[in-house]
C-alpha positions in Angstrom: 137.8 104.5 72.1 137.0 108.0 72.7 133.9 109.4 74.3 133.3 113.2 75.0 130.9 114.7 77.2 128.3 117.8 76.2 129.8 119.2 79.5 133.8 119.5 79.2 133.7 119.3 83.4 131.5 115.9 83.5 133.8 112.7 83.9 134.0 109.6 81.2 134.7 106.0 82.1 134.9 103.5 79.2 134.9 99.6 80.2 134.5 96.4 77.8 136.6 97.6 75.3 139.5 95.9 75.6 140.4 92.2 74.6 137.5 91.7 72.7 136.3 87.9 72.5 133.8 86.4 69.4 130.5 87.1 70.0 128.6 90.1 71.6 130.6 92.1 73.8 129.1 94.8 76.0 131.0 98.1 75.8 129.3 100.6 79.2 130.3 104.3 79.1 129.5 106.1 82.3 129.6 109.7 82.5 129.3 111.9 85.8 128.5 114.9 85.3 130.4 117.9 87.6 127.8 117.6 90.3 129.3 114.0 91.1 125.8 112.4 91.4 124.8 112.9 88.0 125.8 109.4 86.0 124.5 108.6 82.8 125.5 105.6 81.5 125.5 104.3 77.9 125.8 100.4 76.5 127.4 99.7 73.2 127.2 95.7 72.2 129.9 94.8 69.8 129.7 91.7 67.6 133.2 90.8 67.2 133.1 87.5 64.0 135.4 86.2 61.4 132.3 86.2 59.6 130.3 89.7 59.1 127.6 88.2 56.9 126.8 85.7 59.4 126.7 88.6 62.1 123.8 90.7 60.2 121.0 90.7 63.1 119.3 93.3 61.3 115.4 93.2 60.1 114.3 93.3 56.7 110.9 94.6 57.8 109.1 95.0 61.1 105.2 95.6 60.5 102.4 95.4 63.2 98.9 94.2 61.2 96.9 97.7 60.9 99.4 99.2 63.2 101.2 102.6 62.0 104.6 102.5 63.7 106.4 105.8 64.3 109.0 106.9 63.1 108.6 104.3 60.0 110.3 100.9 59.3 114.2 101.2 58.9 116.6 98.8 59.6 118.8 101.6 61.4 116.3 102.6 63.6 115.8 100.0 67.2 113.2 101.8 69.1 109.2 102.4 67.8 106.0 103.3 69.1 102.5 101.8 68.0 99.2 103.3 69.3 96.5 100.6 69.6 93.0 100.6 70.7 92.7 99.8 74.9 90.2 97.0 73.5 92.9 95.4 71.7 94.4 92.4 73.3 96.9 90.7 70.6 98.7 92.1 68.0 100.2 90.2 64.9 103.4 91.3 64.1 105.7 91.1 61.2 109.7 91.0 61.7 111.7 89.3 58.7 115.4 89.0 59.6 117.3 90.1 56.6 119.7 87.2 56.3 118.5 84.0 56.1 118.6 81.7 58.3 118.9 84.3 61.6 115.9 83.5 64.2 113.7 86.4 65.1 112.5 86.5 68.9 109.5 89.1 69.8 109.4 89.6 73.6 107.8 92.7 76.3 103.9 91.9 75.4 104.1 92.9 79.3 105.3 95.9 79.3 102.5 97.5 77.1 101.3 100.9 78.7 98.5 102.3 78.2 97.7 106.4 78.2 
């Protein structure tokens, strides 16, 4: 695996990606940049199956009920924002795993912020 910094001076460490096991395997890429305090470090998980069908944890659709999510539904995209009234205190939401069969788990109700 190669991983190249913005800066050619910063430093990259790649661990987790070697002997590979079934299941979910957590690939962490640290890079420090030329300051030597800097670190950023990225996680890749890698779903290593004999299957790949069975190993499709992506969503069909994710919806909140009269909720506008931004950017819009795509199964690509992992990360959304939803503005909702201060007033409001539950939310239905809508996630339909695309294969059948795969369970869907919604967690973090406790990390809503309000601005």
């Amino acid at each position: 695996m190669n991983a190249i910094p913005e800066d050619a001076n910063a430093k990259v460490s790649v661990t987790g990606n070697t002997n590979l096991q079934v299941g979910v395997n957590e690939i962490q890429i640290s890079v420090t940049a030329p300051d030597a305090k800097t670190v950023k470090k990225y996680v890749i998980e890698v779903t290593k199956t004999e299957n790949p069908d069975l190993a499709n944890a992506n969503l069909e659709n994710l919806a909140i009920e009269n909720v506008t999510l931004e950017p819009e539904f795509s199964p690509d995209i992992l990360s959304y924002t939803a503005i909702i009234n201060s007033q409001v205190e539950t939310i239905h939401i809508l996630a339909i795993p695309q294969i059948e069969g795969a369970t869907v788990q919604v967690t973090g109700a406790d990390n809503i912020q309000f601005r």
